[in-house]
C-alpha positions in Angstrom: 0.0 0.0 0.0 2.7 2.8 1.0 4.6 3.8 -2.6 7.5 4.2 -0.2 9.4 1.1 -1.7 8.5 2.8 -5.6 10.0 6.1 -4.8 12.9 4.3 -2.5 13.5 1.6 -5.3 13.1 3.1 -8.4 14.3 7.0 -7.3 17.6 6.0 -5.2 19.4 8.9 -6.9 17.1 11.7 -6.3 16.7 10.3 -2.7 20.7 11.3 -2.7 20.4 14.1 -4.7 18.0 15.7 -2.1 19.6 14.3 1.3 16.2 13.1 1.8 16.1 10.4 5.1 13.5 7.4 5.2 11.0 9.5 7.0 11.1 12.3 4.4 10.4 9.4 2.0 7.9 7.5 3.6 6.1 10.8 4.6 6.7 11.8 1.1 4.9 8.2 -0.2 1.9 8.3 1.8 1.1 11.7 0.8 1.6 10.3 -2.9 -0.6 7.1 -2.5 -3.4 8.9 -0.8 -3.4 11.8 -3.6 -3.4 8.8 -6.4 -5.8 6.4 -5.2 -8.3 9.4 -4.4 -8.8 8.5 -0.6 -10.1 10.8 1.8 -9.2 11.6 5.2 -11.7 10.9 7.9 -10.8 10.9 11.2 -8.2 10.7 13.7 -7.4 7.4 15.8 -5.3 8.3 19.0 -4.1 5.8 21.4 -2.0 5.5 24.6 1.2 2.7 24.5 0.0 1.6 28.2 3.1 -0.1 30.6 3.1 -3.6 31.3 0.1 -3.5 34.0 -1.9 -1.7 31.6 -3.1 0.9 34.0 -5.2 4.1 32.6 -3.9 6.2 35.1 -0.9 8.0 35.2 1.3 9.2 38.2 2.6 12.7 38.4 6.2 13.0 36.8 5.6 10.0 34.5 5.6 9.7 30.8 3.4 7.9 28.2 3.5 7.8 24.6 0.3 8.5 22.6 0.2 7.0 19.0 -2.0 8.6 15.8 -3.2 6.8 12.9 -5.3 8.3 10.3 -8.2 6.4 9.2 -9.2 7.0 5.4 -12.5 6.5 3.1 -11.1 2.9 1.3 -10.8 1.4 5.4 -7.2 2.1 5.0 -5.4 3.2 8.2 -2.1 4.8 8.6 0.6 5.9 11.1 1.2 9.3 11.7 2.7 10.0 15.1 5.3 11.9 14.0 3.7 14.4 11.5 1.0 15.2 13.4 0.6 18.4 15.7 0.0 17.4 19.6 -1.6 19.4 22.1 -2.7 18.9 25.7 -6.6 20.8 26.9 -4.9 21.7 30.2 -1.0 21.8 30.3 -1.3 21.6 34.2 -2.4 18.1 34.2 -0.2 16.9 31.7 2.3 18.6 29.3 2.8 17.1 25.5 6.1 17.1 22.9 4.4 19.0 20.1 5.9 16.3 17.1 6.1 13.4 19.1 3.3 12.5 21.5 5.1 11.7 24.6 3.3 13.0 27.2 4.5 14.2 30.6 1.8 14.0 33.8 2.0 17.3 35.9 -0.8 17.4 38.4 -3.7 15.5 39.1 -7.1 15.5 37.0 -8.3 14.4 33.7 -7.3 15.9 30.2 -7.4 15.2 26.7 -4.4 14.8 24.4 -5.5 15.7 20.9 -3.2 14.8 17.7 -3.9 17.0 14.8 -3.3 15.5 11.0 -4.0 17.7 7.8 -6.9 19.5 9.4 -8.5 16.7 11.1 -8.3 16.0 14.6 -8.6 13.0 17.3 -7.8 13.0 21.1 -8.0 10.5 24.1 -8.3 10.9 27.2 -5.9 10.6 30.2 -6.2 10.3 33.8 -3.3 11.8 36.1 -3.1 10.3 39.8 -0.9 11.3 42.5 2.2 9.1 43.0 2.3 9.2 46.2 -0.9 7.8 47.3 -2.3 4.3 47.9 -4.4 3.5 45.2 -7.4 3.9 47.8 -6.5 7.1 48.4 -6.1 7.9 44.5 -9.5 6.4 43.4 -10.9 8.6 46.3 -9.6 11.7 45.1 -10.6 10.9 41.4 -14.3 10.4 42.6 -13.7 13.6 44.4 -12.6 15.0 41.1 -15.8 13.8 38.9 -18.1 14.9 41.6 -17.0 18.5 41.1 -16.8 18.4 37.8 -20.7 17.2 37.6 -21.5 19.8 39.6 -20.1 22.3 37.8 -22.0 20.8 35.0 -25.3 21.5 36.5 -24.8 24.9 37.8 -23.4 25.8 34.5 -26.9 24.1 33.0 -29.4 25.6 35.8 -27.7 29.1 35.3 -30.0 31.9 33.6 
């Protein structure tokens, strides 16, 4: 499916000729194959690479890598981790490399992470615990956490 190997097989020279890298190319094919087959962009799939206990949560002052695929009209789906733009709702929560997708956890609460891809955009969501905690302790103050934010909700929905 990725034109990659065309470009990278039958253009070695102007890969040299350019200084082009592998990413440049692949980048460079998947634009290509999407523009010829006439595919379109539709939507954004973001997803978290979880640790080996495959916890949701996060602890303050650890890191988490979010993925990005772009899903396309013909059911194709492609990676694009790297060339999409990353962004966190609330930077006090948790913090995000703008290229990459790694995110950092700052302070306790809920946020999305949101990937951006030729216009379209996806996000998850990510939940930031305190380290320090027992995790009785931590599912305590998240309850605490959704309470407020439910009624905030309704005041915001009862206000005139």
């Amino acid at each position: 499916m990725l034109a990659r190997p065309l470009i990278h097989r039958h253009n070695p020279f102007v890969a040299k000729l350019f200084g082009w890298t592998p990413v440049v190319l692949l980048v460079m094919a998947a634009l290509l194959s999407t523009a010829a087959s006439g595919q379109t962009l539709i939507s954004i799939t973001v997803t978290q690479i979880y640790d080996t206990k495959g916890s949701t949560q996060l602890p303050v002052g650890s890191n988490r890598q979010f993925t990005a695929y772009a899903n396309y009209s013909n059911g194709t789906q492609t990676y694009v981790t790297q060339q999409s733009t990353w962004s966190s709702a609330n930077t006090s929560i948790a913090q995000v490399t703008p290229t990459m997708g790694l995110v950092t956890a700052e302070g306790v609460g809920t946020v999305n992470i949101t990937a951006t891809y030729q216009g379209v955009q996806g996000s998850s969501s990510l939940t930031v615990i305190d380290a320090t905690l027992p995790i009785e302790a931590q599912q305590q103050q998240m309850r605490q956490l959704v309470l407020a934010k439910l009624t905030q909700a309704r005041q915001l929905r009862v206000a005139p």
